[in-house]
PLY file of the C-alpha trace (Angstrom):
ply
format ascii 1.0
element vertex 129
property float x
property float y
property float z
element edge 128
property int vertex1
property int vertex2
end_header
95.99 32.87 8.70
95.59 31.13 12.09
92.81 30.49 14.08
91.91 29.82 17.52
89.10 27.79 18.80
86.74 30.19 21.03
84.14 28.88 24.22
82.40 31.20 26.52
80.50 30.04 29.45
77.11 31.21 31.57
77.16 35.22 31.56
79.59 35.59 29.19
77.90 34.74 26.67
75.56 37.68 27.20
78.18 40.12 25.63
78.41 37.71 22.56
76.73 38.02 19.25
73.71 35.51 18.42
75.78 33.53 16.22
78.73 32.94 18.81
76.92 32.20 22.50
77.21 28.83 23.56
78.80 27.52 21.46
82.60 26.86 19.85
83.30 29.58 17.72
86.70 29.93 15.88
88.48 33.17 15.61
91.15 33.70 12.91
94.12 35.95 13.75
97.79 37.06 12.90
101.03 36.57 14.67
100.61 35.66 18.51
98.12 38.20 20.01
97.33 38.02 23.94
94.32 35.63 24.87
92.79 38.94 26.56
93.27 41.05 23.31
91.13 38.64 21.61
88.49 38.08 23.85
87.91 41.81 24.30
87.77 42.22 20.36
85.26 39.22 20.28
82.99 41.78 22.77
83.82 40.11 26.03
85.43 42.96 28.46
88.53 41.29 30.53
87.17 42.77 33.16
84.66 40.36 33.52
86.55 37.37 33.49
88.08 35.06 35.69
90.31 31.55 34.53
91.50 31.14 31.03
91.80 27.53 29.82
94.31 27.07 26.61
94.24 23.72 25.64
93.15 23.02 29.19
95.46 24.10 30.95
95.05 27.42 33.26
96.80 30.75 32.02
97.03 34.47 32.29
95.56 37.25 30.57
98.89 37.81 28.91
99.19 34.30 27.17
100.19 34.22 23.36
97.21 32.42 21.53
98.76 30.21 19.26
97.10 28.30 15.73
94.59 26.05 16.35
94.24 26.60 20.14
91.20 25.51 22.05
90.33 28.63 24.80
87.65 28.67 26.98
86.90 31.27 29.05
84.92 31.30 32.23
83.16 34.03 35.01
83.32 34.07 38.50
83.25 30.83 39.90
80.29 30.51 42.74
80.28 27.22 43.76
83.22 25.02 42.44
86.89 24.88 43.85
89.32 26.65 41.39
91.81 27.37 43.87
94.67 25.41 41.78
94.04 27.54 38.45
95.79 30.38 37.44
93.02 32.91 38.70
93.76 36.69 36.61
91.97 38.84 39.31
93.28 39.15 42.96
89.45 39.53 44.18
86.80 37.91 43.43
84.40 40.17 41.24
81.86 40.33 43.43
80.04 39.91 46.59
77.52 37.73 47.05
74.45 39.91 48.69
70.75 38.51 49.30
68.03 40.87 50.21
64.65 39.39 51.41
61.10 40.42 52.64
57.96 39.22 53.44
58.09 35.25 54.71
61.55 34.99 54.33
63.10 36.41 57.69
64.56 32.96 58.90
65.98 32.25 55.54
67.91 35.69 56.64
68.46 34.90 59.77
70.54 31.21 58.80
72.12 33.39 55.79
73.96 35.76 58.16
75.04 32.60 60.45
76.80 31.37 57.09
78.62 34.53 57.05
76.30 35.75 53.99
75.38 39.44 53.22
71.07 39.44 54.01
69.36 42.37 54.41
65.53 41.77 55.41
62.69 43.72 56.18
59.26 42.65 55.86
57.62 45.98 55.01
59.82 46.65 51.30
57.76 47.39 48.84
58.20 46.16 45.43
59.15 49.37 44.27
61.94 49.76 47.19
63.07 45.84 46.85
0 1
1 2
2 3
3 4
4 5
5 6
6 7
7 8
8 9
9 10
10 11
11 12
12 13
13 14
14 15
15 16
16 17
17 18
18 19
19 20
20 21
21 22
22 23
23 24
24 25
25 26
26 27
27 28
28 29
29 30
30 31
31 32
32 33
33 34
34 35
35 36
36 37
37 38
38 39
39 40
40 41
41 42
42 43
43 44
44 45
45 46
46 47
47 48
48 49
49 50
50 51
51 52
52 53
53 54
54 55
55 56
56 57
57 58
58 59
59 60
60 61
61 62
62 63
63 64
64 65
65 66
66 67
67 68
68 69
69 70
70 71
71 72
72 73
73 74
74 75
75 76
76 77
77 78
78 79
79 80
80 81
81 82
82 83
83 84
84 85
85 86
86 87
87 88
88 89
89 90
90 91
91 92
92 93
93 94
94 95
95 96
96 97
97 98
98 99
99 100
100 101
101 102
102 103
103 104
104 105
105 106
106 107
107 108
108 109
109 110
110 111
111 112
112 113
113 114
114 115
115 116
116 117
117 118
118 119
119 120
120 121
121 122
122 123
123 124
124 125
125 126
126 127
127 128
């Protein structure tokens, strides 16, 4: 049987058994399944990732894992440049949004100048934040 050498990183990990989050896990498997086939079976939805790394180099969703392969698999990417890897979704998955209240209204104020989602009000209640 072969086996493939498994590492998921930040949120991921959250749809990972205890045993397997952060951490190298191996995964045995027969013939040449797709990467995303085996990371869904190991809990992780493909919907939810972003780059694939096999053997360190970038690939898509529909890459044939093959014995002893090192994959690592990664979310959306925040604050580093991965504009040179293979990305497998067109659009990011999701927008960056801040809401504020209270003291914070010229933290909201510079937030919009960056171009950033802020919605403030200064009378939200815990209940409505």
């Amino acid at each position: 049987m072969r086996q493939a050498h498994f590492r998921f990183y930040a949120e991921l990990n959250d749809f990972l058994h205890k045993g397997r989050r952060h951490s190298d896990s191996v995964h045995h498997f027969a013939g040449s399944p797709a990467v995303k086939d085996v990371i869904e079976a190991l809990g992780v939805p493909h919907t939810e990732v972003d780059v694939i790394l096999v053997n360190g180099e970038s690939v898509p969703f529909e890459h044939s894992l093959k014995d002893a392969d090192w994959v690592s698999v990664f979310p959306v990417f925040e604050s580093l440049d991965v504009s040179s890897l293979i990305r497998v979704r067109p659009q990011p998955l999701r927008q960056i949004r801040f809401v504020l209240d209270v003291h914070l209204g010229r933290l909201a104020r510079l937030l919009r100048l960056f171009g950033f989602d802020a919605a403030y009000r200064n009378d939200w209640t815990d209940r409505q934040l």
